[in-house]
C-alpha positions, 0 to 999 in steps of 0.5 A: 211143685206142681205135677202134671201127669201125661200117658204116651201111646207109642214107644217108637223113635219119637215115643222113646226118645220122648220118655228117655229125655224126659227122665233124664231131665225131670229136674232139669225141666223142674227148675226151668218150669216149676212143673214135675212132668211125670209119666203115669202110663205108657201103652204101645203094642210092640212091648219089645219096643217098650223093653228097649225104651226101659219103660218102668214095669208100674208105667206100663198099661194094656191099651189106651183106653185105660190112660185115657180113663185115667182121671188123674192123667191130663194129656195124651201124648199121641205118638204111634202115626197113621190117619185111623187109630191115632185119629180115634185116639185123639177123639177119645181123649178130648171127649174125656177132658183130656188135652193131647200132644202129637207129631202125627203130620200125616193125620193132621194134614189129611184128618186135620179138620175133623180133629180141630173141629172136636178140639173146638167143640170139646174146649180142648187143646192140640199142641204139634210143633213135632209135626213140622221140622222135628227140633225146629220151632216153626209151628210156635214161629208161625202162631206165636212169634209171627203173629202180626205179619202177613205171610206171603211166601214159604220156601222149605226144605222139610224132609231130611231124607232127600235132602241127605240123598240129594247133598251125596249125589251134589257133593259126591258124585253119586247116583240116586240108588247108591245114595239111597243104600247110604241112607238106609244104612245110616238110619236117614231112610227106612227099609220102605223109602217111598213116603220120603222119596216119593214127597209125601212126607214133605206134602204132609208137612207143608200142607201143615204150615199152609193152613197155618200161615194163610189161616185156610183148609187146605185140601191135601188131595190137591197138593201137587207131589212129586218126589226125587227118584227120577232125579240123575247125576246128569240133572245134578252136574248140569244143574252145577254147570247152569249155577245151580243145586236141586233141592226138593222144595215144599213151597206154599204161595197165597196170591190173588188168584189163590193158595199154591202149594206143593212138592217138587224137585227145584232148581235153586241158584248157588247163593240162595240160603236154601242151597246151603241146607244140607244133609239131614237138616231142613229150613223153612224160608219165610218171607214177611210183610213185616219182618221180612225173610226169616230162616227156621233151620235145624235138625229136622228128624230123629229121636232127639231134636222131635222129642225136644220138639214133643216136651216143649208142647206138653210143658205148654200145655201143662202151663195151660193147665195148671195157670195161664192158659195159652191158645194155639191157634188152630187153622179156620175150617173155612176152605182155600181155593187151591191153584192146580199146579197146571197155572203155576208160572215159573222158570223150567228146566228141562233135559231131553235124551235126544239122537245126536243129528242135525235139526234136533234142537230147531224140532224141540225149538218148535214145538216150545215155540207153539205153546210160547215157551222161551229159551234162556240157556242151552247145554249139549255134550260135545257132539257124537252123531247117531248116539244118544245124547242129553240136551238141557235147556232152560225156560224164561217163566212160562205156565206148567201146563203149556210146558207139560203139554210142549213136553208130551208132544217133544216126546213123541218125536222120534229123536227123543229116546227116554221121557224127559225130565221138568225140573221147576226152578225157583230164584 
């Protein structure tokens, strides 16, 4: 029986579920991989989380340094998050011989570079498939599975907080704050949301993916974000009306004119795949030159399903060492010309909050005129003069920019009583 040993640095949800599952199924892994996987040291500086996870007394060690000097540990499994310990940590252990598994999204979407970079030069191997979807295999579907099709499209729905707060606003009626509450309460949110809610965490994630896919650097500071705290009960009852759910999207597009990627609250018609992916679980929607449409879906958070994710990596890297040695392919350091979000063409819905009077829509039809900007459907509330009243419309495709540009002037209007709300929609 082979042994393959492995230091794990953070012990939170993802770090215990990872020491918990491999423990439990030691033997299990044994007889499917003739590898004993064992657990030399574990370090993490909050040692109530290490009490709480039953980290073995013989398994505990001060700092990282002293499992990544350990000669006889051959992976580092990087499980704290953040871009600047977690980075050095990594950096570390190449420079050390030591090969590393992590799900840090955050770090490889905005340090990836640098991090591939040293793993090139050192010889070393960096396994992420945690990084990305949590139990889902999307990164070794990309890599692995996928490697003789071109990918020319990715549609996903890769954060199971929003989508979990936007299936309770769709399904139950509710609005934002009180699915936001339930989310907390029921651990799908943390006590400080905004990382979720604000799309960052999806645009770490699809980032990730692009430069798989497309085989470029994708640069994260041009990644258009925007996340679902502006969304309201109306946009999701006149969404249902128009045939339609919202969904917050992480889409990521290679054409001609370049790579577009980027996070938005989406307009999905009723029978797409996507609109169908609810609660807590994400999909990634590929569309191929040879398979054609594939569908990743699954678990997309939580101890277990990313554990899964975290072990399935270390058995890969283990089989690396200790025989065949399989690479995962690291994305090219060679730089994507990234499309700013002003030049993406697509079909827009829009709702203004509008005094009920006579003209209001020929005013708003106007300026949406001026910038070419067609009208496919409208809805207005049955009417009630001098009141406050939503107008919804929708847009045959017109570029982002003339709409952001027709939407600041329809806003100075002195009918308009709110800023306006621009939902992209996706057929």
């Amino acid at each position: 029986m082979e042994v393959y040993n492995i230091g794990i640095v953070g012990v939170g949800t993802v770090g215990s579920g990872v020491y918990k599952q491999l423990k439990r199924k030691a033997s299990i892994l044994k007889k499917k991989t003739g590898i004993s996987i064992h657990i030399k040291a574990v370090c993490d500086k909050d040692t109530k989380a290490v009490r709480k996870a039953g980290v073995l007394k013989r398994e505990c060690v001060p700092s990282y340094r002293d499992m990544i000097k350990d000669p006889e540990i051959n992976c580092i499994v990087e499980l704290i998050g953040g871009t600047s310990i977690a980075k050095n940590i990594i950096l570390e252990a190449f420079k050390k011989g030591k090969d590393v598994v992590t799900a840090n999204k955050a770090l490889l979407a905005e340090e990836g570079s640098d991090v591939f970079k040293a793993a090139r030069k050192l010889n070393r191997q960096i396994f992420f498939e945690a990084s990305v979807g949590g139990g889902i295999p999307i990164i070794k579907g990309l890599t692995e599975s996928l490697v003789s099709n071109r990918i020319i499209r990715i549609l996903s729905i890769i954060n199971g907080t929003c989508n979990y707060i936007l299936t309770r606003m769709t399904h139950d009626g509710m609005s934002f704050e009180k699915a936001l509450a339930i989310a907390k309460a029921k651990g799908y949110a943390e006590a400080n949301p905004s990382l979720d809610i604000d799309g960052i965490d999806a645009a770490h994630k699809i980032t990730i993916l692009a430069e798989l896919a497309f085989r470029k650097k994708i640069n994260f500071k041009e990644v258009s974000c925007e996340g679902i705290s502006g969304i309201k009960e109306w946009d999701i009852s006149f969404a249902d009306q128009l045939g339609y759910v919202v969904k917050l999207l992480a889409i990521a597009k290679e054409g001609s004119e370049g790579i577009e990627v980027r996070v938005q609250p989406t307009l999905l018609p009723k029978d797409h795949i996507l609109a169908n992916v609810n609660d807590s679980y994400n999909a990634v929607y590929l569309m191929c030159d040879e398979v054609e449409n594939m569908l990743f879906y699954g678990r997309g958070a939580g101890a277990k399903p990313t554990a899964s994710a975290v072990i399935s990596d270390i058995i890969d890297l283990a089989r690396n060492s200790l025989g065949f040695r399989q690479k995962l392919y690291l994305p090219s350091l060679k730089a994507a010309h990234t499309k700013s979000i002003s030049s993406i063409l697509s079909r827009h819905y829009l709702r203004f909050s509008v005094i009920d009077r006579p003209g209001v829509l020929a005013k708003i039809s106007s300026i949406l005129g001026r910038y070419s900007i067609s009208i496919s459907d409208v809805i207005q509330k049955e009417r009630k003069i001098g009141q406050v009243v939503p107008l919804v419309l929708l847009t045959h495709e017109t570029y982002e920019k003339h709409i952001q540009q027709a939407v600041r002037q329809i806003d100075k209007l002195s009918v308009i009583k709110r800023h306006s709300r621009v939902i992209r929609i996706e057929e």
